[in-house]
SEDO-182300 format. One record per residue (C-alpha): x, y, z; residue in one letter. Coordinates in steps of 0.5 Angstrom, whole numbers, plus 2048, in hexadecimal, padded with zeros to 3 digits. Last residue first. Layout:
BEGIN
XYZa...
This chain:
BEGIN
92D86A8CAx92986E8C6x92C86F8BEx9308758BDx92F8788B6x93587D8B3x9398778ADx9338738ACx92E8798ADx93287D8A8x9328778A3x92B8758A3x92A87E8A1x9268828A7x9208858A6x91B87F8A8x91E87E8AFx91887B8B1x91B8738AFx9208748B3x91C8758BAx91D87B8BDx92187C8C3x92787B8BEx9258838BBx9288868C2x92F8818C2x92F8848BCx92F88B8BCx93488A8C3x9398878BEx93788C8B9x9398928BFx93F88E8C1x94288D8BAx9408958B9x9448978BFx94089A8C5x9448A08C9x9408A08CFx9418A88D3x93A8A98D3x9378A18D5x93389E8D1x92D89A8CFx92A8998C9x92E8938C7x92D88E8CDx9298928D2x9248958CCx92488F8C7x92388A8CDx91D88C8CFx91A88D8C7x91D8878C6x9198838CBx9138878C8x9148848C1x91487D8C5x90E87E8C8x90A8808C2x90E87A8BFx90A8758C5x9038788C3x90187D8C9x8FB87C8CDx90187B8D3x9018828D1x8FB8858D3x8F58868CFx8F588E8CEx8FC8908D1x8FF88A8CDx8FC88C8C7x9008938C8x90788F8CAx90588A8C4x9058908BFx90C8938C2x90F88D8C1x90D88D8B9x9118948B9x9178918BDx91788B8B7x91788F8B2x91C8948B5x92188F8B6x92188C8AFx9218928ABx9288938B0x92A88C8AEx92988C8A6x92C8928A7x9328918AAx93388A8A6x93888B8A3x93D88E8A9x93F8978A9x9428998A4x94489489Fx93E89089Ex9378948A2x93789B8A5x9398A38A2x9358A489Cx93089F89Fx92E8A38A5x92D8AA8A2x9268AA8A4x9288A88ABx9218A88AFx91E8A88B6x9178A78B8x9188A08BAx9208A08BBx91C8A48C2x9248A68C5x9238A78CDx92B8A88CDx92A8A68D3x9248A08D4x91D8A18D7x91B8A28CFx9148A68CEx9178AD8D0x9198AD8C9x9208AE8C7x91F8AF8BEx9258AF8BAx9228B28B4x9238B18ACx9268B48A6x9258BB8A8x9228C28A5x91A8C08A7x91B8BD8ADx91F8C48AFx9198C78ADx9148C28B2x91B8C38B7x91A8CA8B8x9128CC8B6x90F8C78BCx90C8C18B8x9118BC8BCx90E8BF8C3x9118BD8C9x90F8C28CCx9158C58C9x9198C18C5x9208C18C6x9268C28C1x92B8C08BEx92E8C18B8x9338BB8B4x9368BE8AFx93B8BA8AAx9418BE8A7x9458B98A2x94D8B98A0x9518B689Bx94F8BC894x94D8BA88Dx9468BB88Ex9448BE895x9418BA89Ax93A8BD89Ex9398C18A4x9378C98A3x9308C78A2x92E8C78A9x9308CE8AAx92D8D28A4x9278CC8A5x9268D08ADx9258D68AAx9218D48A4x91C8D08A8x91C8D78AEx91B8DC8A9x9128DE8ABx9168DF8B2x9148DC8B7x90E8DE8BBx90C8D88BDx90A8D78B5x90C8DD8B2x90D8E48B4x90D8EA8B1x9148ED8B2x9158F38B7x91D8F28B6x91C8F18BEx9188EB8BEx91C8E88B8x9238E98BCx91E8E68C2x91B8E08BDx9248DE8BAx9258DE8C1x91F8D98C2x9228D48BCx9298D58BEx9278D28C6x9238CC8C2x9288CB8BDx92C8C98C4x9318C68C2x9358C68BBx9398C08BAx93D8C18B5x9418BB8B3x9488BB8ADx94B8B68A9x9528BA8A8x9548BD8A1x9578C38A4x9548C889Ex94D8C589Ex94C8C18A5x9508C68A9x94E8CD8A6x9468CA8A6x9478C88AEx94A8D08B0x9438D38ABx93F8CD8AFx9418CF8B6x9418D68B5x93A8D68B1x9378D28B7x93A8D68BCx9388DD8B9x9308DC8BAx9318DB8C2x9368E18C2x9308E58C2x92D8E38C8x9338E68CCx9368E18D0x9328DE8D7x92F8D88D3x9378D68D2x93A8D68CAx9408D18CAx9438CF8C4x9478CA8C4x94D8C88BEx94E8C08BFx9548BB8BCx95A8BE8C0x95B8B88C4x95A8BC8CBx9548BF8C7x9518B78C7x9548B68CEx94F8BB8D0x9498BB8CCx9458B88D3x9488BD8D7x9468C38D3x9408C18D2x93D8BF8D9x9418C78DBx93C8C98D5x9368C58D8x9388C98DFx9398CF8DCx9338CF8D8x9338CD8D1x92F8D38CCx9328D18C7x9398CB8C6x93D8CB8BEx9408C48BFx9458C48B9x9478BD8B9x94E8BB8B5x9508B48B1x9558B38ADx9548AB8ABx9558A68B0x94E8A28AFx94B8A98AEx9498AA8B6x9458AD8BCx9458AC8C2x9458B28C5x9418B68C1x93C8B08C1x93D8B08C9x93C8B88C9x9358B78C5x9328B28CAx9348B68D0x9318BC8CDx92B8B78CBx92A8B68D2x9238B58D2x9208BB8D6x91B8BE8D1x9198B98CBx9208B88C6x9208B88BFx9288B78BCx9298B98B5x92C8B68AEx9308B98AAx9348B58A5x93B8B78A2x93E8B08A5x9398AC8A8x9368AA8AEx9328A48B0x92B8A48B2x92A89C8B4x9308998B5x93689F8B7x9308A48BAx92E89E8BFx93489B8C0x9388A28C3x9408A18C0x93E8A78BBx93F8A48B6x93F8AA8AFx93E8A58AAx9408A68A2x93C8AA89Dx9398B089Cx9378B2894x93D8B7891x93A8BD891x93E8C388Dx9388C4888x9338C488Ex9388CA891x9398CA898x9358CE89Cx9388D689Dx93C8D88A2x93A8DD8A9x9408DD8ABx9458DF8A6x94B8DD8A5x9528DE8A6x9598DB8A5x9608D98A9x95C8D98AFx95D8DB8B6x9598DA8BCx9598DF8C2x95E8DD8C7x95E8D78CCx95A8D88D2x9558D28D1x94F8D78D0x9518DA8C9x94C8DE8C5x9498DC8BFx9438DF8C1x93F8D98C4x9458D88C8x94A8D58C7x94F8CE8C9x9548CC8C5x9578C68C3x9578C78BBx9558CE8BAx95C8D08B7x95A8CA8B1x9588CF8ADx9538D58ADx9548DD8AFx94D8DF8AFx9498E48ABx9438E98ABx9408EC8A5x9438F18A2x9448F98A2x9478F98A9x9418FE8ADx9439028B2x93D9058B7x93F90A8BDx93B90A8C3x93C9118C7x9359138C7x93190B8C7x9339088CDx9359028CDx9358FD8D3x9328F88D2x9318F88CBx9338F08C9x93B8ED8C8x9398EB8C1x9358F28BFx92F8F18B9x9308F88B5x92A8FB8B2x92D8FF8ADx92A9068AAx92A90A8A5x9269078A0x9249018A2x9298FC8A6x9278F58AAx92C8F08ADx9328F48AEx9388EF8B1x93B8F18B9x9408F28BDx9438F68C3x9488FA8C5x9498FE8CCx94C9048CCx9479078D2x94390B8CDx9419058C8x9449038C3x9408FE8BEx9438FA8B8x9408F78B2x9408F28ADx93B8F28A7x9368EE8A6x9318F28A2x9348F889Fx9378FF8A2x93890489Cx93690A8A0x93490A8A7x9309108AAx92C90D8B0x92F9078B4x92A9018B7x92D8FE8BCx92A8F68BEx92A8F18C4x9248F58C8x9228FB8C3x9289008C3x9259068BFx92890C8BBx93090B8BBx9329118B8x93A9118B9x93D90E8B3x94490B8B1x94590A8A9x94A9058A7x94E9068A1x94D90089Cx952901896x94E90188Fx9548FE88Ax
């Protein structure tokens, strides 16, 4: 058996914003962990993105500043780098690096993995099924989550879409069964992080949340470890623990644009906004670690979110990541009401597998199709009115728009820290779909009306 003896080098060539580029090296491959020491002792992390004959392009965690070429010794591991896994994250607060920021010691694990993964193997896949309820009535009803899916979160620019995805970490649950949330945070200001730290308080109390918090102030290289941290650390609790685990990854944006200045550096011919030409498989080697393993209790779903600059659902980061997903939450401008959802332009494409008899109510469905036909004739009237007037509208046309008022203040509309059942939510849904005379409901079985329907009074 070969054993790996690391070899220290001293002639580093170029330091090129985040990156080291080390002349010299023998036998270093793609991947591989590094370390650097600098002339004042002080050690440093990093991963080789790029190697050609004897030079290694090392990308530095903790940044350059600082380092100065002559003086500066380079190790590489022989391997890529890994993490200790295991149920010591639960509870804990880190940084983007894994380093720990609630004062406990570094984590510890019986076992290791590697970060950066792999996509689950399609032959292993069990199809996702069962609800992920969130206790927010707009996603629970209308773009359920489902175990082992990924679904993302679009939002136009200065929504509270990180509001939105700490209240589903928060909240989140499986009916009773183990469930953990990776909330894996990039890019976040520190009065958004302390807005994090708070809301997933009590849920890290209960030993049911690892958080990592990567600030925008931190080196720009951390940004493209947090998500792989947060996966890698949420793979290890879903396969081997076996708990139903939820990774919420915010904001892919900030990973995106580190991603383009690491790109930048290397000196890589740009693609569409100047992001990498690899940016779709980049994104799908984090998004396709979700699913359910055959054989095995637990389940990893994805949820990233991520903001839409300008408010341009073409820009390259969520039209790729529309491409990868199974679906969108969509937070528009258009919607006065927090959590400023549009259920007409987003979609659960996973949602049969995991609403309907025996997991969520039997006529969930039905209900949702329903809602979303109804809200879209309301839409119709609303832009005939502005041409006619509404007192030109037909009597049904006036109801439809009846319900679209009270679908936004009774079911939409909700506070940030209101934890909906889902009897409450299927009571809210049909007190909207009963300002509809019944013989509109045209999707929803005679016996679901009988049991749901709410005659006026």
């Amino acid at each position: 058996m070969t054993v790996w003896v690391p070899v220290e080098y001293t002639n580093v060539a170029e330091l090129r914003g985040p990156l080291v580029i080390v002349r010299g090296t023998r036998s270093v491959g793609w991947d591989e962990y590094a370390s650097i020491e600098l002339e004042t002792g002080e050690r440093r992390h990093g991963l080789v993105l790029e190697v050609d004959h004897d030079l290694a392009v090392v990308q530095v965690f903790e940044g350059t500043a600082g380092i100065r070429a002559e003086g500066t010794r380079v190790t590489f591991a022989g391997r890529p780098m890994r993490i200790p896994v295991g149920p010591g994250w639960l509870g804990r607060v880190c940084n983007g690096g894994g380093r720990p920021l609630d004062g406990g010691p570094p984590v510890t694990g019986a076992a290791d993995a590697a970060v950066n993964g792999f996509p689950l193997n399609p032959t292993l896949r069990e199809p996702p099924s069962e609800p992920v309820l969130t206790g927010i009535s707009a996603i629970d009803l209308l773009t359920t989550l489902v175990r082992g899916q990924k679904i993302a979160v679009f939002s136009a620019g200065g929504l509270p879409h990180l509001e939105l995805a700490a209240q589903i970490a928060a909240q989140a649950g499986a009916g009773g069964e183990p469930f953990t949330v990776v909330f894996a945070a990039i890019g976040l200001t520190h009065a958004d992080a302390a807005t994090v730290r708070d809301t997933l308080e009590e849920r890290s109390a209960a030993g049911e949340l690892t958080l990592l918090l990567n600030l925008a102030d931190d080196p720009v290289i951390e940004r493209i470890l947090t998500p792989r941290l947060g996966l890698t650390i949420a793979e290890h609790l879903a396969f081997t623990v076996g708990r139903h685990v939820l990774a919420v990854l915010a904001d892919m944006t900030s990973y995106c644009e580190a991603l383009r200045e690491v790109s930048a550096a290397r000196g890589e011919i740009p693609a569409r906004r100047a992001y990498p030409g690899y940016l779709y498989s980049d994104l799908a080697s984090l998004y396709e670690r979700c699913g359910r393993v055959r054989g095995r209790p637990g389940s990893l779903t994805v949820l990233p979110v991520l903001s839409m600059p300008a408010g341009d659902i073409t820009h390259p980061v969520p039209d790729l990541t529309g491409y990868i997903t199974e679906g969108q939450i969509l937070l528009s401008r258009d919607v006065s009401a927090y959590p400023h959802i549009d259920p007409l332009s987003s979609l659960s494409r996973m949602m049969r597998a995991g609403a309907g008899p025996g997991r969520t109510r039997p006529e969930h469905v039905d209900l949702a199709a329903q809602i979303i036909a109804a809200l879209s004739r309301a839409r119709q009237a609303r832009e005939l009115a502005e041409l006619v007037g509404e007192s030109a509208l037909s009597a049904v046309d006036r109801r439809h728009l009846a319900l679209a008022e009270a679908f936004e203040h009774r079911l939409l509309a909700q506070r940030g820290d209101e934890l909906r059942s889902l009897r409450e939510t299927f009571d809210r849904a049909w007190d909207v779909v009963s300002v509809l005379p019944r013989r509109e409901l045209t999707m929803l079985s005679s016996q679901a009306l009988d049991a749901g329907y709410r005659e006026e009074r």
